[in-house]
C-alpha positions in Angstrom: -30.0 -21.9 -0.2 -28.0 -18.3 0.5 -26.4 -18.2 4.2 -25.4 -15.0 5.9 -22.3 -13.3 5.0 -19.5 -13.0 7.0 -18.2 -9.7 8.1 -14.5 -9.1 6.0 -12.5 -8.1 9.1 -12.2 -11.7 9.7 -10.4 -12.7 6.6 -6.7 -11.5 7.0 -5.2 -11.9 3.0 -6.3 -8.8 1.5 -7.9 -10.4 -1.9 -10.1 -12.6 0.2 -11.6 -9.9 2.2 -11.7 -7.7 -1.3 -13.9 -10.7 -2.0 -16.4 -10.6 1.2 -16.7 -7.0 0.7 -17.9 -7.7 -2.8 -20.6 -10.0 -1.9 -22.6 -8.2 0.6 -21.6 -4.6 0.0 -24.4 -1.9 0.1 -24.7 -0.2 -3.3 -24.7 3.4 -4.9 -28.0 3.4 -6.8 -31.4 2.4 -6.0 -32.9 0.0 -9.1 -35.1 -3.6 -9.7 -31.9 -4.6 -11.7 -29.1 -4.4 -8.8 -27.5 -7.7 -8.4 -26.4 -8.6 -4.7 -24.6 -11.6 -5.0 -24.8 -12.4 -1.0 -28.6 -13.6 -2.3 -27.0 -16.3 -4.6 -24.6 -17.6 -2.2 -24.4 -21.0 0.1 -22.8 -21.6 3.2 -20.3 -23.8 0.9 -19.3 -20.6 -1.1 -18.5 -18.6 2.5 -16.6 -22.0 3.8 -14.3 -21.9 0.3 -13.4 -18.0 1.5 -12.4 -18.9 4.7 -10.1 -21.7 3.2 -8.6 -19.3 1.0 -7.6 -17.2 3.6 -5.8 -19.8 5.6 -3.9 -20.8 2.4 -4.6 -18.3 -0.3 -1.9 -20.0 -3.1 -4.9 -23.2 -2.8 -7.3 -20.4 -4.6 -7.5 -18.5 -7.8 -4.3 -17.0 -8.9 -5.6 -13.4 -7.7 -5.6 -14.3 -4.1 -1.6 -14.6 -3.9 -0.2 -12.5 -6.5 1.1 -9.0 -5.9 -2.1 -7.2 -6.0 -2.6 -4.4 -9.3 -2.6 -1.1 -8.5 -5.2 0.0 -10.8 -8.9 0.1 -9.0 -10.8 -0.9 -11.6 -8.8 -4.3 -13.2 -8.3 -5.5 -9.8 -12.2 -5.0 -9.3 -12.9 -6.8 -12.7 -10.9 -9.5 -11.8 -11.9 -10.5 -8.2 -15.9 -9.9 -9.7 -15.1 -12.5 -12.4 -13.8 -14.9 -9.3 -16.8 -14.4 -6.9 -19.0 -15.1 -10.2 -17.1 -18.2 -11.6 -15.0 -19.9 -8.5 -18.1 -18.5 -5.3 -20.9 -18.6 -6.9 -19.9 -21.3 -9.7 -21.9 -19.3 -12.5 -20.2 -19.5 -16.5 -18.6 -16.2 -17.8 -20.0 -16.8 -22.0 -18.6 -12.9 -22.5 -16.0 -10.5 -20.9 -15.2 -7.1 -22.1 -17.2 -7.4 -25.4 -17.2 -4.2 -27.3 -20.6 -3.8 -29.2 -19.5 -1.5 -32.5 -22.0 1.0 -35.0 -20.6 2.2 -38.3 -17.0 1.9 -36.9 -17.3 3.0 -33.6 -18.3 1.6 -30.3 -20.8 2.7 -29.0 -20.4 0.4 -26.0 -19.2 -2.4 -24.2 -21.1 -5.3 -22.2 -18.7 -5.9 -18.9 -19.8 -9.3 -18.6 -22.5 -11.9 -19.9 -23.0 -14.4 -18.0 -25.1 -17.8 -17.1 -27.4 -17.6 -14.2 -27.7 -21.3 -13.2 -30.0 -19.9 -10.3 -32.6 -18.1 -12.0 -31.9 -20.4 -15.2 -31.4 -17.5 -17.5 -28.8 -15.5 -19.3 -27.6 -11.7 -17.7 -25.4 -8.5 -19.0 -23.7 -7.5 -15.7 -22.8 -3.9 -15.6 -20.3 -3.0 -12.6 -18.3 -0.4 -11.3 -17.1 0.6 -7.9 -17.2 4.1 -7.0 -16.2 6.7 -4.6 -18.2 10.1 -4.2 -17.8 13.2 -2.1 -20.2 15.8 -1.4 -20.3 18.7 -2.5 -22.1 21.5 -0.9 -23.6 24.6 -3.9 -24.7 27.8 -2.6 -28.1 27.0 -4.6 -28.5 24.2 -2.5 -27.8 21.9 -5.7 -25.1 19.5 -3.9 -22.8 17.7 -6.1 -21.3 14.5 -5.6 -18.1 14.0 -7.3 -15.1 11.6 -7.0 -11.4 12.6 -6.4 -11.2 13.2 -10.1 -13.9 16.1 -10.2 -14.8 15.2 -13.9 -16.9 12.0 -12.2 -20.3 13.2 -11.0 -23.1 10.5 -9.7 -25.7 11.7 -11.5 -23.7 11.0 -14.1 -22.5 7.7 -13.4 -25.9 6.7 -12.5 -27.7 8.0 -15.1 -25.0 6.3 -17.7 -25.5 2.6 -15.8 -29.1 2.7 -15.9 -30.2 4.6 -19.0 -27.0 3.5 -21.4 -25.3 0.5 -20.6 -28.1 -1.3 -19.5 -29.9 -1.1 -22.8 -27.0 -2.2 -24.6 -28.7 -5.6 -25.3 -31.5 -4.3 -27.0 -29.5 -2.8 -29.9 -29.6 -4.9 -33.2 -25.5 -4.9 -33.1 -25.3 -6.6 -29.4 -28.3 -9.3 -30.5 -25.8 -10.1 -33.5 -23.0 -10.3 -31.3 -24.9 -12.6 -29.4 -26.4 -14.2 -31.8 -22.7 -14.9 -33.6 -21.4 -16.8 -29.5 -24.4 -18.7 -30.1 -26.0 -16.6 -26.9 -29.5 -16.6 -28.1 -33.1 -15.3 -26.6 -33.8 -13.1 -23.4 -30.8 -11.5 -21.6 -31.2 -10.1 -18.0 -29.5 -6.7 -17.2 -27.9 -6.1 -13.7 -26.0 -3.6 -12.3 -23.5 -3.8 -9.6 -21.8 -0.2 -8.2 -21.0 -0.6 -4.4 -19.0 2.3 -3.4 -18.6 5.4 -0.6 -20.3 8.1 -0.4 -17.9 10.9 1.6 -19.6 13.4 3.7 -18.4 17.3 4.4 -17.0 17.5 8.1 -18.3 21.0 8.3 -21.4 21.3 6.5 -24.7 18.9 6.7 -26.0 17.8 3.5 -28.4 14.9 1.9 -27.4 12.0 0.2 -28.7 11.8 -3.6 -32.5 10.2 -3.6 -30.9 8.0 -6.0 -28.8 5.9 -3.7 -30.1 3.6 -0.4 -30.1 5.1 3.1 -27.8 1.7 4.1 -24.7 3.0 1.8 -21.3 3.2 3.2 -20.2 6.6 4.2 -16.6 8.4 5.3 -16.0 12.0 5.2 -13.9 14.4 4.0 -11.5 17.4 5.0 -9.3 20.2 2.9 -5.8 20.2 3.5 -5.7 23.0 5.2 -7.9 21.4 8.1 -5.7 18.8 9.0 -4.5 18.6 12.2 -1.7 16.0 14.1 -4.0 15.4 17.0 -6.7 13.9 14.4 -4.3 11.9 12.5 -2.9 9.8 14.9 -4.4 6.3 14.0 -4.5 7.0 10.4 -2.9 5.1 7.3 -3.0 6.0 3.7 -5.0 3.9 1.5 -3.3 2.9 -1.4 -5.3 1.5 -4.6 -6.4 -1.5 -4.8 -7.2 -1.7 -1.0 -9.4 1.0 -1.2 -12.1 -1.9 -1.5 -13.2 -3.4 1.7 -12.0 -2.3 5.3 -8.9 -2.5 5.9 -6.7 -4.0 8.4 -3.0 -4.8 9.7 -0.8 -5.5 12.5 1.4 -2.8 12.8 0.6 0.4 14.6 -0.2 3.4 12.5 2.9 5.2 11.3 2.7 8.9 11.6 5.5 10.1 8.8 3.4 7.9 6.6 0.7 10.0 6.7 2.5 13.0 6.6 4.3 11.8 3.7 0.7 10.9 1.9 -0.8 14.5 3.0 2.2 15.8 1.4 1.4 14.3 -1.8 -1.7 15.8 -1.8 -0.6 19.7 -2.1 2.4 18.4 -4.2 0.4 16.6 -6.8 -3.0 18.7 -6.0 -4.8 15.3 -6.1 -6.7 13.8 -2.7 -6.0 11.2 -1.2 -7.7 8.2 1.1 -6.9 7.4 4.5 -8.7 4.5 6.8 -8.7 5.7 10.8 -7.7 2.8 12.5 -8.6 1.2 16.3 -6.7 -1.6 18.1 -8.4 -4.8 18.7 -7.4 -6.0 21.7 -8.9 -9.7 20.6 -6.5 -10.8 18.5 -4.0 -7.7 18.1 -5.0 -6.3 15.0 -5.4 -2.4 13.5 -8.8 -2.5 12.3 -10.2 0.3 10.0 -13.5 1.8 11.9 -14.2 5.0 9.3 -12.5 6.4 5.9 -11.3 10.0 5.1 -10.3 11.9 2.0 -8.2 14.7 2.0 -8.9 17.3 -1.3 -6.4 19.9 -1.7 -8.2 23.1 -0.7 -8.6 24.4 -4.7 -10.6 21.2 -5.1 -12.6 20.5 -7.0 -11.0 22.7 -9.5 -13.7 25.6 -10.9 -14.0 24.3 -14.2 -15.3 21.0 -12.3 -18.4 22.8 -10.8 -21.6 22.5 -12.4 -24.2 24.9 -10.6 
């Protein structure tokens, strides 16, 4: 029986509300095959978060340790703990590269035993991050800090790629050779941002759900003190889920991060913050990026 989800803001330890962002976050792409793992859930699995919280070393190892910086392995990682320690699902395969003549010509992210549904699925995931951006043909682009990641790309690679892996002959060997035999499910899991213009209206992607998360963006050059007062920079891997602290916003720590952005011509994320007056708390209430104003770079730009 699936109960309803809590909202993250009230888990204080970082991984755990990583974790209840996970399981009821809206996603990127609109398919049958989207996995929402709020839908498998029990009251039970939302109680075992909350203990977490109050004593995260009594959890996995992920919930204490000094969180990785890189995105995407701290995203693996907390996806194969809401699977195995929430949901109490079997991982049979993790990272499983599915080769051709020498080459791979892909990877299955996870395999996995739905004790739910009674049946055997190839999870594809990613998390992902997306700005908007506006063509004079009226063509808008959506592409993420690094400008070489489009949408339409990344969606058209999760559901016309990677989710037909298992119907090649070298991924029903694979299978075959772990003893993983017959039918196999394919889901996809991308929640994600979508980051809006401040100065230009545009349409989100047919492609994606009207519910998706959304934050904006700004150039450099139209920063302003007076609109970064409650701001914080959002360093990787709390970029998933809202954030939160204690501590008032520090103003040379944004200027130090908007420095970094014209120094190292990358953007950068910041969380806008409120103060709760409940229980004392900086709570995020809306997410910015910050592109140097020669982003994205021209060779980027697909018209």
């Amino acid at each position: 029986m699936t109960a309803s989800a809590p909202s993250p803001m009230i888990f204080k330890t970082p991984a755990v509300r990583h974790l209840a962002w996970m399981m009821a976050a809206p996603q990127l792409l609109f398919d049958e095959r989207v996995f929402c793992p709020a839908h498998y859930a029990t009251a039970e699995a939302f109680q075992r978060l909350r203990e977490w919280d109050l004593s995260p070393s009594d959890g996995p190892g992920i919930l204490s340790e000094q969180p990785n910086p890189r995105l995407g392995y701290h995203f693996e990682r907390l996806y194969e703990c809401l699977l195995t320690d929430l949901l109490g699902w079997t991982v049979l395969l993790k990272n499983q590269q599915i080769r051709r003549e020498n080459r791979t010509i892909g990877e299955l992210d996870f395999v996995v035993h739905n004790p739910h549904d009674r049946r055997t699925e190839h999870h594809e995931i990613a998390v992902k991050y997306y700005l908007g951006f506006p063509s004079a043909n009226g063509q808008n682009r959506w592409y993420g800090p690094n400008a070489r990641d489009r949408l339409d790309l990344k969606t058209d690679h999760m559901l016309h790629r990677q989710s037909h892996l298992t119907s090649q002959p070298e991924t029903i060997q694979v299978l075959n050779d772990q003893g993983i035999k017959g039918p196999v499910t394919t889901r996809i899991f991308m929640p994600g941002y979508l980051f809006y213009p401040g100065t230009t209206h545009i349409q989100a992607p047919d492609t994606v759900p009207e519910n998706h998360l959304r934050g904006r963006w700004m150039y450099l050059s139209e920063v302003q003190p007076d609109i970064t007062k409650h701001w914080v920079p959002l360093n990787k891997p709390h970029w998933l889920g809202p954030w939160l602290q204690q501590e008032a916003p520090v103003a040379s720590h944004v200027q130090q991060a908007l420095n970094t952005v014209s120094a190292n011509r990358m953007p950068r994320l910041f969380a806008e913050l409120e103060h709760c007056e409940q229980d004392g708390d900086w709570q995020e209430t809306s997410r910015i990026f910050v592109v140097p104003d020669t982003w994205p770079a021209p060779g980027a730009l697909i018209q």
